[in-house]
C-alpha positions as CSV (number, residue, x, y, z in Angstrom):
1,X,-106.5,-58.0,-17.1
2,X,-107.7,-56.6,-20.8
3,X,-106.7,-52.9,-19.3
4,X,-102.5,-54.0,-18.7
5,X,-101.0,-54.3,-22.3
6,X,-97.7,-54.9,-20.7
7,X,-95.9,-55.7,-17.2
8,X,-95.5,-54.4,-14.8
9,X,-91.9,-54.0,-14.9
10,X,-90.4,-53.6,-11.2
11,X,-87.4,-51.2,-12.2
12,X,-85.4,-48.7,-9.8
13,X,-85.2,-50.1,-6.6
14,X,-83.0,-48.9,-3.6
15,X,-83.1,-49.3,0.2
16,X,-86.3,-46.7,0.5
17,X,-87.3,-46.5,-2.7
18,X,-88.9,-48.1,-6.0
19,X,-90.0,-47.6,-9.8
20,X,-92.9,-49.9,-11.6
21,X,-93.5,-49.4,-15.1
22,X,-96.4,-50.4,-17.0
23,X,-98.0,-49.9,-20.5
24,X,-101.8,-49.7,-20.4
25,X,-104.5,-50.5,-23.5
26,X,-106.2,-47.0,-22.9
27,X,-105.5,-43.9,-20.8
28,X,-106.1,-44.3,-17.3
29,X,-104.5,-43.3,-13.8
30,X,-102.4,-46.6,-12.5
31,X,-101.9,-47.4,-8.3
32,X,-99.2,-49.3,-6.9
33,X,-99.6,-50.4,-3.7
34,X,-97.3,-52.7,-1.9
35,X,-98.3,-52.9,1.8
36,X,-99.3,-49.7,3.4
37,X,-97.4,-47.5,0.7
38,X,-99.1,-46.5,-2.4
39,X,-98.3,-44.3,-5.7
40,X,-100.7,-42.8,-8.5
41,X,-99.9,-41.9,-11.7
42,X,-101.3,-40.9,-14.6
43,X,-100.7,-42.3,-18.1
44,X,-98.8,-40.2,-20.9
45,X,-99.3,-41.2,-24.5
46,X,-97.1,-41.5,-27.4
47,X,-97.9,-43.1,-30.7
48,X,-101.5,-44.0,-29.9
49,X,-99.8,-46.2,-26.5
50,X,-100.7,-45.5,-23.0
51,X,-97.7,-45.9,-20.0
52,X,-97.2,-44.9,-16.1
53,X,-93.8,-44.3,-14.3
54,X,-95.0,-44.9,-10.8
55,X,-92.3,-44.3,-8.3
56,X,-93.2,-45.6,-4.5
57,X,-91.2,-43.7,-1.8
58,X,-90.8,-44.1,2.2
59,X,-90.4,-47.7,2.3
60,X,-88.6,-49.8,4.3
61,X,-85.1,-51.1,3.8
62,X,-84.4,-54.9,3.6
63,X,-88.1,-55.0,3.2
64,X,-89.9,-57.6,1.3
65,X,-93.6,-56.3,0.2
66,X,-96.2,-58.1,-2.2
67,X,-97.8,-55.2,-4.2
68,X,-100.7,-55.0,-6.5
69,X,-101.7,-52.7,-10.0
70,X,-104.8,-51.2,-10.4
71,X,-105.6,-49.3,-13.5
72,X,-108.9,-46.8,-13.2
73,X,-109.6,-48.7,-9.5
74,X,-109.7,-52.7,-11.4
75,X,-107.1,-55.0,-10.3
76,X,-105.1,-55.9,-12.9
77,X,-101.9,-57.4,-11.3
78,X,-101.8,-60.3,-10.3
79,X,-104.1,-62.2,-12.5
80,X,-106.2,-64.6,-10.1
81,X,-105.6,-67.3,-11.7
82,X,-101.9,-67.1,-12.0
83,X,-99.6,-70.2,-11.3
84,X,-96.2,-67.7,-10.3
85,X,-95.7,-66.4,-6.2
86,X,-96.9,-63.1,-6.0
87,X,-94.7,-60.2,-6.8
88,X,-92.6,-58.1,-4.3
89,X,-90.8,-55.1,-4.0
90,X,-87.7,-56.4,-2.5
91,X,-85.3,-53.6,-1.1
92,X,-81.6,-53.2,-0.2
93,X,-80.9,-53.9,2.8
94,X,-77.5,-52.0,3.0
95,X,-75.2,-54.6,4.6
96,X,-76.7,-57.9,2.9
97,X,-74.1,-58.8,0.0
98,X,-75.1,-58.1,-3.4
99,X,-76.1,-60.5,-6.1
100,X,-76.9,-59.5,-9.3
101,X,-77.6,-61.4,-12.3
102,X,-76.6,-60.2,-16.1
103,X,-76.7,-61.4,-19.4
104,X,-77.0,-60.3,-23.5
105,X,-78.5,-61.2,-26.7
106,X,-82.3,-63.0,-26.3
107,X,-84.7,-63.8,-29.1
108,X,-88.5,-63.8,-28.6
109,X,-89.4,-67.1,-29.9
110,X,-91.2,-70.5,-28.6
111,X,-90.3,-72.4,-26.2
112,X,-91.6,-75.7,-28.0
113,X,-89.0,-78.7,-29.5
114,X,-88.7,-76.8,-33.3
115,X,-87.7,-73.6,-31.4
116,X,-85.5,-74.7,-29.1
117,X,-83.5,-77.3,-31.0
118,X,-83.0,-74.3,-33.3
119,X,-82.5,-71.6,-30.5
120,X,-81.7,-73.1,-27.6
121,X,-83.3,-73.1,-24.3
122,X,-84.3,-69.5,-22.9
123,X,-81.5,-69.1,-20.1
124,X,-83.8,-66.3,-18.9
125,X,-86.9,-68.2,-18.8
126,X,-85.2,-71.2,-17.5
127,X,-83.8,-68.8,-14.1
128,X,-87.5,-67.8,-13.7
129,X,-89.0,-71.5,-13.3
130,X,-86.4,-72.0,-10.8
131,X,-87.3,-68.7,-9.1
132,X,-90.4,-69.7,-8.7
133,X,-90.1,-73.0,-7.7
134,X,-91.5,-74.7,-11.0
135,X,-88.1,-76.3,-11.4
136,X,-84.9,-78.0,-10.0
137,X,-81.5,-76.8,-10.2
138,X,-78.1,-78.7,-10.6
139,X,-76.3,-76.1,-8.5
140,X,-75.2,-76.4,-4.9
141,X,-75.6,-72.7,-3.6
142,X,-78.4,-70.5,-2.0
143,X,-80.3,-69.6,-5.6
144,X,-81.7,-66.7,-3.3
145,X,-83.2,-63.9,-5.3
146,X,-80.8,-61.6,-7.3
147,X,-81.1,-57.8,-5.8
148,X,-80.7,-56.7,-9.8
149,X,-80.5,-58.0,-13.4
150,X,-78.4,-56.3,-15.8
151,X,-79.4,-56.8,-19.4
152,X,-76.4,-55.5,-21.9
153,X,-78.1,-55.5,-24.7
154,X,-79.9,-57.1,-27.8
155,X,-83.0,-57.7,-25.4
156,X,-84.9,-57.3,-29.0
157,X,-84.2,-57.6,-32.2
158,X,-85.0,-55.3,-34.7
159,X,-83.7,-56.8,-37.4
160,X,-83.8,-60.3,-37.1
161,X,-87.7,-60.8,-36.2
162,X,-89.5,-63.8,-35.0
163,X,-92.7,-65.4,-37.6
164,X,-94.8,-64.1,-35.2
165,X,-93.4,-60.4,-35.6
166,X,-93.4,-60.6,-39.2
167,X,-97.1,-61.9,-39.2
168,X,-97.7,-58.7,-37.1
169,X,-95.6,-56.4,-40.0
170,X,-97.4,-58.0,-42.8
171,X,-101.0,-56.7,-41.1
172,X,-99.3,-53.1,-41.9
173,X,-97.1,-53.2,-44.7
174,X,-95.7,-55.8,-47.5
175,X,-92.8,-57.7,-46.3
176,X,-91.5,-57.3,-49.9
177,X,-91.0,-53.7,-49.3
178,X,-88.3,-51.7,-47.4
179,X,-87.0,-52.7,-44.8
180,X,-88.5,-56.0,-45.4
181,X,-88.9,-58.2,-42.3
182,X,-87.0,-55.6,-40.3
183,X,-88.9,-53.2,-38.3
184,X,-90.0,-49.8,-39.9
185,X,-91.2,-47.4,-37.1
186,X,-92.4,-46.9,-33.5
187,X,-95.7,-49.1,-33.7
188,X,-93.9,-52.0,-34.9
189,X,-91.2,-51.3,-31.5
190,X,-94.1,-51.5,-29.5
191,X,-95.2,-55.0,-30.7
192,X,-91.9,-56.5,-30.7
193,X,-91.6,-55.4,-26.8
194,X,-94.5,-57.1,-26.3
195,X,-93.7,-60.1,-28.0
196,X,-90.3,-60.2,-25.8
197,X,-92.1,-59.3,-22.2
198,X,-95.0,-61.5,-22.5
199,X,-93.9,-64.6,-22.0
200,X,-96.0,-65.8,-18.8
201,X,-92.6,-66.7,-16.8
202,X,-90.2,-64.2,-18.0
203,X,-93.4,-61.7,-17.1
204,X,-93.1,-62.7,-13.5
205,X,-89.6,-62.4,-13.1
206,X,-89.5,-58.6,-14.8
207,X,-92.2,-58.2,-12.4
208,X,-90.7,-59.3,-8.7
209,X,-86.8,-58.7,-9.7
210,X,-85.2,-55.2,-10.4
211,X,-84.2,-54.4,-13.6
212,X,-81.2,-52.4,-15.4
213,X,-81.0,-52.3,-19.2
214,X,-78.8,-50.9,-21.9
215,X,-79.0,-51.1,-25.8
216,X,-76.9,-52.8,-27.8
217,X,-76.6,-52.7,-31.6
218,X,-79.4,-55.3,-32.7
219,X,-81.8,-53.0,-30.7
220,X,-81.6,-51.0,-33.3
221,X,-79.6,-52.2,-36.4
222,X,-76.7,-55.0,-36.5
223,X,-73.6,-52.7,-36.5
224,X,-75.0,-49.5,-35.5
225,X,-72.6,-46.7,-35.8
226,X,-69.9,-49.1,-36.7
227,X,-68.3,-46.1,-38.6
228,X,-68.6,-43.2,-40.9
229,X,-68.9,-45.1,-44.0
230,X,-71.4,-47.1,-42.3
231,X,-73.5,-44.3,-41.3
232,X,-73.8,-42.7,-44.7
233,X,-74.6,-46.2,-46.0
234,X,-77.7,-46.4,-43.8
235,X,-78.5,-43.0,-43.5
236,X,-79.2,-43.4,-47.4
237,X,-82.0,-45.4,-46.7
238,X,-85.7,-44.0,-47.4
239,X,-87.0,-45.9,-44.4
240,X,-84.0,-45.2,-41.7
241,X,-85.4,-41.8,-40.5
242,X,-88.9,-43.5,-39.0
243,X,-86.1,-46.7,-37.8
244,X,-84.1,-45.1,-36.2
245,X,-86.3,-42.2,-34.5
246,X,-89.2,-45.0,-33.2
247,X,-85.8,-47.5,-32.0
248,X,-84.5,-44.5,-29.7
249,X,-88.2,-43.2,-28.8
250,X,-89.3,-46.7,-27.9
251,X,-85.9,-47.3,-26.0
252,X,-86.3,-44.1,-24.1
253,X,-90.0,-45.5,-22.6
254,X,-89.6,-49.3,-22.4
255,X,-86.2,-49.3,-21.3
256,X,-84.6,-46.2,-20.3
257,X,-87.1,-44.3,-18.3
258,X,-86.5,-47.4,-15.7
259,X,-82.7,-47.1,-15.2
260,X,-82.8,-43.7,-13.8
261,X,-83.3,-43.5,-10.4
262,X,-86.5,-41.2,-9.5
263,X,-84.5,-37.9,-8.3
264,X,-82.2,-38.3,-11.5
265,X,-85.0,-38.6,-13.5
266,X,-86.4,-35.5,-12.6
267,X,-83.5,-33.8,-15.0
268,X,-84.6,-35.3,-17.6
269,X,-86.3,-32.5,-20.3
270,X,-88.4,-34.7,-21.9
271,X,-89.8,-36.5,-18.4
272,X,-90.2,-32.8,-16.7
273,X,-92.8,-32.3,-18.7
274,X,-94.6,-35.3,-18.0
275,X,-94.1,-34.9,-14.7
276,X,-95.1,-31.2,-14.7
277,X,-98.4,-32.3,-16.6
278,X,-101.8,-31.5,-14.8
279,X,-105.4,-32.1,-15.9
280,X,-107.4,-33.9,-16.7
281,X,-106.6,-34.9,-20.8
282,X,-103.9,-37.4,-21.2
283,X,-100.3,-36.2,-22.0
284,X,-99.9,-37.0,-25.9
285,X,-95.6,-36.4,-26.1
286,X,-95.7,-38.2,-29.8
287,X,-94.0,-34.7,-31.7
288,X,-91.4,-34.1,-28.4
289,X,-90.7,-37.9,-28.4
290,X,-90.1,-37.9,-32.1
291,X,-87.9,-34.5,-31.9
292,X,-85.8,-35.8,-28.9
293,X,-84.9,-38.9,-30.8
294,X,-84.5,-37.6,-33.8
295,X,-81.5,-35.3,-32.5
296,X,-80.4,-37.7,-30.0
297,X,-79.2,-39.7,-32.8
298,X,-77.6,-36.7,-35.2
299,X,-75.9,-35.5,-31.7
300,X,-74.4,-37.9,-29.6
301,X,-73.7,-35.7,-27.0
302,X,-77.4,-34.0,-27.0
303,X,-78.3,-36.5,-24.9
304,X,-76.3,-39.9,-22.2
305,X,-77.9,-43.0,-21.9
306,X,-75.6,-44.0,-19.2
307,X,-76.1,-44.1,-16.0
308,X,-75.2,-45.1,-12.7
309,X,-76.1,-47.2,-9.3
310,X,-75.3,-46.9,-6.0
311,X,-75.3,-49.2,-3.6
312,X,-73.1,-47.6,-0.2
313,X,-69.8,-48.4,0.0
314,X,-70.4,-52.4,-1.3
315,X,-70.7,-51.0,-5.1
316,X,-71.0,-48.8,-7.7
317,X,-72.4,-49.6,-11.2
318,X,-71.7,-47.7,-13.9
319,X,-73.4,-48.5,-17.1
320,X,-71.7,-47.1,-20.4
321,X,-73.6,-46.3,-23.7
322,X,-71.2,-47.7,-26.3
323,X,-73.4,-47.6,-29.4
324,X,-75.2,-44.4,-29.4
325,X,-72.5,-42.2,-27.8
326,X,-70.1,-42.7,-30.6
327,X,-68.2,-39.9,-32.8
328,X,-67.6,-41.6,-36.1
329,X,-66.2,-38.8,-38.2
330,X,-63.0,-39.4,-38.9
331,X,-61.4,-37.2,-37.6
332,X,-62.8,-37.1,-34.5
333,X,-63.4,-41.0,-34.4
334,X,-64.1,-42.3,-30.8
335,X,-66.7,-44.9,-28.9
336,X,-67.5,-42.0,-26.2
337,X,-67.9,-38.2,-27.2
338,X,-66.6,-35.7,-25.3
339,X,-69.5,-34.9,-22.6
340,X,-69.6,-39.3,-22.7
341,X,-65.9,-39.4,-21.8
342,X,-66.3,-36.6,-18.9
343,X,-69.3,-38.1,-17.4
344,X,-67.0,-41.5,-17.2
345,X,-64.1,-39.5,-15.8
346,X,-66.2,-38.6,-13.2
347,X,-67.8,-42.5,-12.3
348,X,-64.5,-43.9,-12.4
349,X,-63.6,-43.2,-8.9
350,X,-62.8,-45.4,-5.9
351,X,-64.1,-45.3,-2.1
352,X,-66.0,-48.6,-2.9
353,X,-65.3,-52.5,-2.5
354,X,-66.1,-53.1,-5.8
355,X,-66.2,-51.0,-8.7
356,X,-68.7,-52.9,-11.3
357,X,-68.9,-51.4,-15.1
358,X,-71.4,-52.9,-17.3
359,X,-70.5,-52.4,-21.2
360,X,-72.9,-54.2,-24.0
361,X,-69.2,-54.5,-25.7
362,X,-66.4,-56.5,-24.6
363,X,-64.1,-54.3,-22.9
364,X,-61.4,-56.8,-22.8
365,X,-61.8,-59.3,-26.3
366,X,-59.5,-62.3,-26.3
367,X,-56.2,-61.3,-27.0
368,X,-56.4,-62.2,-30.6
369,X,-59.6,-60.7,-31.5
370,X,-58.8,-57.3,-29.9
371,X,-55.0,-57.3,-32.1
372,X,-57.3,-58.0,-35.2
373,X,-59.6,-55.2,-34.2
374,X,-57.2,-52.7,-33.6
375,X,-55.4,-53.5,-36.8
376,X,-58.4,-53.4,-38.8
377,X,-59.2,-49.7,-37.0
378,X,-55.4,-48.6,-38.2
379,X,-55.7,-50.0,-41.7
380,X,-59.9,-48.5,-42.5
381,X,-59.1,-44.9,-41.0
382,X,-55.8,-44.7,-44.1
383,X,-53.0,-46.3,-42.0
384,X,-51.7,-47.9,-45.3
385,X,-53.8,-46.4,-47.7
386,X,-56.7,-45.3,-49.4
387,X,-57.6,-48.8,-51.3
388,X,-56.6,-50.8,-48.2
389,X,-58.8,-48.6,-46.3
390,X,-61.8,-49.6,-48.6
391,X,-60.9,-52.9,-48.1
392,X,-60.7,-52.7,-44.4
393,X,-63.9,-51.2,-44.4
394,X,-65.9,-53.5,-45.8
395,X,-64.0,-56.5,-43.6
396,X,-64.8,-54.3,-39.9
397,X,-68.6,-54.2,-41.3
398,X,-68.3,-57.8,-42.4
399,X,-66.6,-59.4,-39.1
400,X,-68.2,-57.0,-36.9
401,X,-65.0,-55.6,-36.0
402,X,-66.3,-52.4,-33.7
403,X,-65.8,-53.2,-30.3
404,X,-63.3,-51.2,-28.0
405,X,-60.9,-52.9,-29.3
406,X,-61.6,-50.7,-32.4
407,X,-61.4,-47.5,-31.2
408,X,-58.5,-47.5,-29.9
409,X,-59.0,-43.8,-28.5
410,X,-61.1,-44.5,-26.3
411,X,-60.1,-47.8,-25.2
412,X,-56.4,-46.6,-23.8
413,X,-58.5,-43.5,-21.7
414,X,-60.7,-46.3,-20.4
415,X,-57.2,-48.2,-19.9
416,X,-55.5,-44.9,-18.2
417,X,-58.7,-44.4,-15.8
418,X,-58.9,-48.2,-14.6
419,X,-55.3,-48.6,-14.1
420,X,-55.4,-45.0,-12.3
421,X,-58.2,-46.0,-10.0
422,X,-56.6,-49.5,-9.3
423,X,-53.8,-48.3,-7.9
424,X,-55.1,-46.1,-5.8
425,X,-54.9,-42.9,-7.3
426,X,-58.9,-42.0,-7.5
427,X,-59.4,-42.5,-4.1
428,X,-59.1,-45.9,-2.1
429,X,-58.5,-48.8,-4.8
430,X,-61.7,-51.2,-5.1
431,X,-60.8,-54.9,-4.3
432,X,-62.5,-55.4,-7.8
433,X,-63.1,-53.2,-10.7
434,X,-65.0,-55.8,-13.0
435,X,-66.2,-54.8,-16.8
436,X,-69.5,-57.2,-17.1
437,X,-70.4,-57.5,-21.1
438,X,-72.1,-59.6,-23.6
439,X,-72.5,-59.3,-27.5
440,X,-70.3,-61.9,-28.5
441,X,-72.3,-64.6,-28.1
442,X,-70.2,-66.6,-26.2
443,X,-69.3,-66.2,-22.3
444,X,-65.6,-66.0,-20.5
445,X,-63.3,-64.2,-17.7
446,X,-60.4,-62.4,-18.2
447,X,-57.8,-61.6,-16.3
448,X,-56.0,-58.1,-16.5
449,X,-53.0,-56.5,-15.1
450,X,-50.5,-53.3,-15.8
451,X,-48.0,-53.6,-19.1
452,X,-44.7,-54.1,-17.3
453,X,-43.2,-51.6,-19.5
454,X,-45.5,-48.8,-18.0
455,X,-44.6,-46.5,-15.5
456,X,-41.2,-44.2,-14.5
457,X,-37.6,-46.1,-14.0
458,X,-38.9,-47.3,-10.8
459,X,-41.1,-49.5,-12.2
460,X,-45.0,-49.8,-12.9
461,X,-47.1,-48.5,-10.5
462,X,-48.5,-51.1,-7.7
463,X,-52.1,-52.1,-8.9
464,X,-54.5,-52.9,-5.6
465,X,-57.8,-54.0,-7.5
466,X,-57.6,-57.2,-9.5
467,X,-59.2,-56.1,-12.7
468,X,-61.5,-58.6,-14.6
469,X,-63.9,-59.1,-17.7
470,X,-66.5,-61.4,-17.2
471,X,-69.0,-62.1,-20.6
472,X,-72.2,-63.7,-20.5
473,X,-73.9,-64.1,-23.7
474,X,-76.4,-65.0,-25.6
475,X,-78.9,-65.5,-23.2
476,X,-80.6,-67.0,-26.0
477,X,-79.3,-67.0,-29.9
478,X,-76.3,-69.4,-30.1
479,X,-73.5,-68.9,-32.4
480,X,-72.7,-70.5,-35.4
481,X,-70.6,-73.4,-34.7
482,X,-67.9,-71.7,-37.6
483,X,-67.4,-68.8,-35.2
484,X,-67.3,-71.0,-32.4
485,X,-63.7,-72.2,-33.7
486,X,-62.9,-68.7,-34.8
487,X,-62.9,-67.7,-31.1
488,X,-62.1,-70.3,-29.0
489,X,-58.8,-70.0,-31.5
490,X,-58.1,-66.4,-30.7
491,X,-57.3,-67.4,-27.0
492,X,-54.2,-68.9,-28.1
493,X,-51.1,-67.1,-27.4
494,X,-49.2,-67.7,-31.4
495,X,-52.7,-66.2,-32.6
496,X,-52.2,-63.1,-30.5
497,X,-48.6,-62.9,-31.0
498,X,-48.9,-62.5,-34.7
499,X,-52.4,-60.3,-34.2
500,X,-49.9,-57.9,-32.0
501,X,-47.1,-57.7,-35.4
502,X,-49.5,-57.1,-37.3
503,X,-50.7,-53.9,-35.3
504,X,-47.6,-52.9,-34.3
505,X,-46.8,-52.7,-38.2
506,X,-50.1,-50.8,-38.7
507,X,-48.4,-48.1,-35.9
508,X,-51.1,-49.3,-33.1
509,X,-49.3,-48.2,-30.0
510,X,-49.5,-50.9,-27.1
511,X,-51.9,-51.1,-24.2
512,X,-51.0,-50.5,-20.8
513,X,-52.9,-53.6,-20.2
514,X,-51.9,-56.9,-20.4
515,X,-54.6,-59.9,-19.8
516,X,-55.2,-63.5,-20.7
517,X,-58.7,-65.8,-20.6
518,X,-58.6,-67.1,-17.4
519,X,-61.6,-69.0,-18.0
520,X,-63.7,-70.0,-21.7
521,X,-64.7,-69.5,-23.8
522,X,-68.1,-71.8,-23.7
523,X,-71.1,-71.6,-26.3
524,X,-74.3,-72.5,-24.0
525,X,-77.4,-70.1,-23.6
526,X,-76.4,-68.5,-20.5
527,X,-77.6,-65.7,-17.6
528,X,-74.7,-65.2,-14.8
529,X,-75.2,-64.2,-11.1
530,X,-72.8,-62.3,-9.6
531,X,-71.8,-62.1,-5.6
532,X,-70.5,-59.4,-3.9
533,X,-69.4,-60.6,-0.2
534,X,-66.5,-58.2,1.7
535,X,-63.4,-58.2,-1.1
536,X,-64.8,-61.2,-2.5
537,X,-66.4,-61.7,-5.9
538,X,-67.5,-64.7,-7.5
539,X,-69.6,-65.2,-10.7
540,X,-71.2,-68.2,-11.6
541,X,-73.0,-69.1,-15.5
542,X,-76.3,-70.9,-15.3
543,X,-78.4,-72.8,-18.5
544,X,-81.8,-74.3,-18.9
545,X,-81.4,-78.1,-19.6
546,X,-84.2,-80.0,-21.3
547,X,-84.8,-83.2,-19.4
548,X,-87.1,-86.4,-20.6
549,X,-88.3,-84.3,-23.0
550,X,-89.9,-81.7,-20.8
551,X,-89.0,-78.5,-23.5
552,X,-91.6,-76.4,-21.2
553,X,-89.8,-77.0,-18.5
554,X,-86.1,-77.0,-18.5
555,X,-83.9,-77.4,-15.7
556,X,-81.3,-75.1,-14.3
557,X,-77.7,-76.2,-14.9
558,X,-74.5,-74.9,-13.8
559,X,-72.4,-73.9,-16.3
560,X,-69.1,-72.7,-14.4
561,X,-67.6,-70.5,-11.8
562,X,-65.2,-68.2,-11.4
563,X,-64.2,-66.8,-7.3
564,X,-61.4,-63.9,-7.0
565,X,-60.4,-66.0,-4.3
566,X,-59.6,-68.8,-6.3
């Protein structure tokens, strides 16, 4: 197995269709083969590291096929000697009710006593034992195999690394010089992906289960693109320009590459070329790599991140860039540019049963916490001055105070289009339209519905989609047990209430939305599954429990549910 560096990856995956990614230790041609259908691809390089995109077409629906790697004709997946099932491609079978399981925010550390009385138990790790039969579960349901995980972001850390990243930084640089025991460029991306997808168990799952992915901050930088001020801090930085340009680069191959669907992918610049490429000298795309990212951060709208899934008329899921898509000028300050906030217009249709939109960031914060936010926005961009504003400014990047909630532009569209599509007016209203998020380190549900005081003198329009956010984070990097009170108090009504004076005296206008936390908050390492069956939905949290001692191998525990038809 010295040839595979890393995965595979099973990625893309419809009803005929599927996309395995792998990173190879030196050019090569890669084969896929799961039953009688079989894919070739060549490696392309960037920064001295070898990958394939192999995309297998023509297969079955509702099929389940083991498959094998080969890399220059050697076997290289699965090992021989591995303890795990073998990997399938598993695809949709069009009528079979969807499950998908999602989560946010996971460290790459041990999984021995120190680690995990510090960290926590790997909620990830702990759903792969169970998967593959190595452990027992405290839940009553069919644990069948999800059909997709989501992962909203913070699936590394780039600037809170591991001992066992910094003993790979300190073999290139000193630790004592910028950034420190943050990462610096595109090598250092590589190793920390590594580090997060080798763990034997977690390497099985990634292998047999489809995956989605989208960045969140810590991917890159905690707070990234929190504001203007904030990106003239950074961009001050003699070692941001490599930071920045190997985070998106590296994004772009380990995780992004994967979420497109194969015919989507195809209109992608950067990818046409690879795919274009004949002969027989490996692709080297280091300089375009480099070049993309380098402009896909200084324009936002150069380049979307987002994307979408299909799956017939049970669901559509719409995943939303909310870090790198941002306008921060002030004057034009917004969480989605322009091109972002068409795009969106366009995905937030009906004609489905449920309409799923996965955002690394809270949508819907307890009521408290999105008052606070929207405040804070009011008082940094001049709302009562130019030393307030200073002040506010270094609160938002202190408290983390840029979710929607903060951008108020671009949270009351996302308000107008949800509302507009629940009641019917963008085509037949979804039984569901469900925001799925994590970031906060800490999971709940909340419940939304229309602002009374919206609509014409008839009265507000008749919403037919109930209309939730359901969190689930960290999958593993617990919060502090100070901000555990913080937010379990801003669920409570009188802390909302004066949250809501205080932006109305900022001149925050009011949201046409009105919700509550119908369930949570709770603090445990989690990953949530969610059902899709007719207009039903339910979600249920899971956690790895250490029993007698056994750290290596915790048991699954349920955590709690929530059922629309509850």
């Amino acid at each position: 197995m010295n040839s595979l560096r890393l995965g595979p990856l099973l990625r893309y995956v419809d009803a005929t269709a599927a996309t395995v990614w792998v990173e190879t230790e030196v050019a090569a041609q890669v084969t896929v083969t799961a039953g009688e259908h079989g894919a070739s691809r060549s490696t392309f390089a960037a920064h001295g590291h070898h990958y394939a995109v192999v995309d297998l077409v023509g297969l079955p629906a509702g099929a389940k096929l083991e498959y094998v790697v080969e890399v220059n004709g050697e076997r290289v997946w699965p090992p021989d000697d591995s303890p795990y099932p073998r990997s399938v491609i598993a695809t949709i079978e069009p009528t079979k009710p969807l499950r998908m399981a999602f989560g946010s925010c996971r460290v790459s550390v041990p999984h021995d006593e120190p680690a995990t009385e510090k960290h926590g138990v790997d909620a990830l790790r702990s759903y792969a034992l169970f998967m593959a039969g190595k452990t027992t579960s405290t839940s009553t349901d069919n644990e069948r195999w999800p059909d997709l995980v989501l992962f909203l972001g913070d699936q590394v850390y780039a600037d809170e690394t591991s001992d066992a990243m910094q003993e790979f930084i300190a073999t290139r640089r000193s630790l004592d010089e910028p950034p420190g025991r943050e990462l610096k460029d595109f090598e250092e991306y590589a190793h920390l992906y590594w580090l997060a997808w080798t763990e034997p168990a977690n390497r099985w799952l990634l292998s047999t289960v489809p995956t989605a992915m989208i960045f969140d901050d810590h991917d890159i930088r905690d707070d990234w693109n929190t504001s203007w001020t904030w990106r003239q801090q950074i961009e001050s930085k003699e070692w941001w320009h490599d930071r920045i340009v190997g985070g998106l680069g590296s994004y772009w191959i380990y995780q992004h590459l994967g979420n497109l669907a194969p015919q989507d992918r195809t209109r992608d610049a950067l990818w046409a070329k690879i795919d274009a490429h004949e002969g027989p000298d490996e692709l080297d795309i280091t300089a375009e790599l480099d070049s993309f990212a380098e402009r896909a951060d200084e324009e936002p709208d150069h380049y979307r991140w987002s994307y979408r899934r299909h799956y017939g008329d049970q669901a559509r899921v719409v995943v939303v860039d909310s870090r790198a898509a941002r306008v921060v000028r002030p004057d034009e300050r917004s969480l989605l540019g322009p091109n972002e906030t068409s795009w969106l217009d366009e995905q937030m249709r009906g004609d489905v049963d449920h309409l799923i939109i996965g955002t690394s960031l809270p949508f819907l914060m307890a009521p408290a916490l999105h008052q606070f936010e929207a405040f804070n926005e009011a008082l940094a961009e001049g709302a009562w001055g130019r030393l307030v504003s200073r002040v506010a400014e270094r609160l938002r990047q202190a408290a983390d105070m840029e979710h929607w909630a903060a951008f108020q532009r671009a949270f009351r569209t996302m308000a107008a289009m949800t509302l507009e599509v629940a009641s019917g007016a963008r085509g037949r209203a979804p039984a569901t339209i469900t925001f799925l998020s994590g970031d906060v380190h800490h999971s709940y549900v909340a419940e939304a519905t229309i602002d009374a005081k919206v609509g014409t003198a008839a009265g507000p329009p008749q919403l037919d989609s109930t209309i939730v956010q359901a969190v689930c984070s960290p999958i593993r990097n617990p919060l502090p047990k100070v901000m555990q009170r913080v937010t379990a108090a801003a669920t409570r009504p009188s802390v909302a209430a004066i949250g809501r004076g205080l932006a109305r005296a900022a001149g925050v206008h009011s949201s046409p939305l009105r919700w509550k936390v119908a369930q949570g908050p709770w603090y445990d390492n989690n990953l949530a599954v969610l059902e899709l069956s007719g207009d039903r939905m339910r979600i249920w949290w899971t956690a790895g429990e250490v029993v007698d001692g056994h750290y290596d191998e915790p048991r699954l525990r349920r955590v709690a549910t929530y059922d629309t038809e509850g």
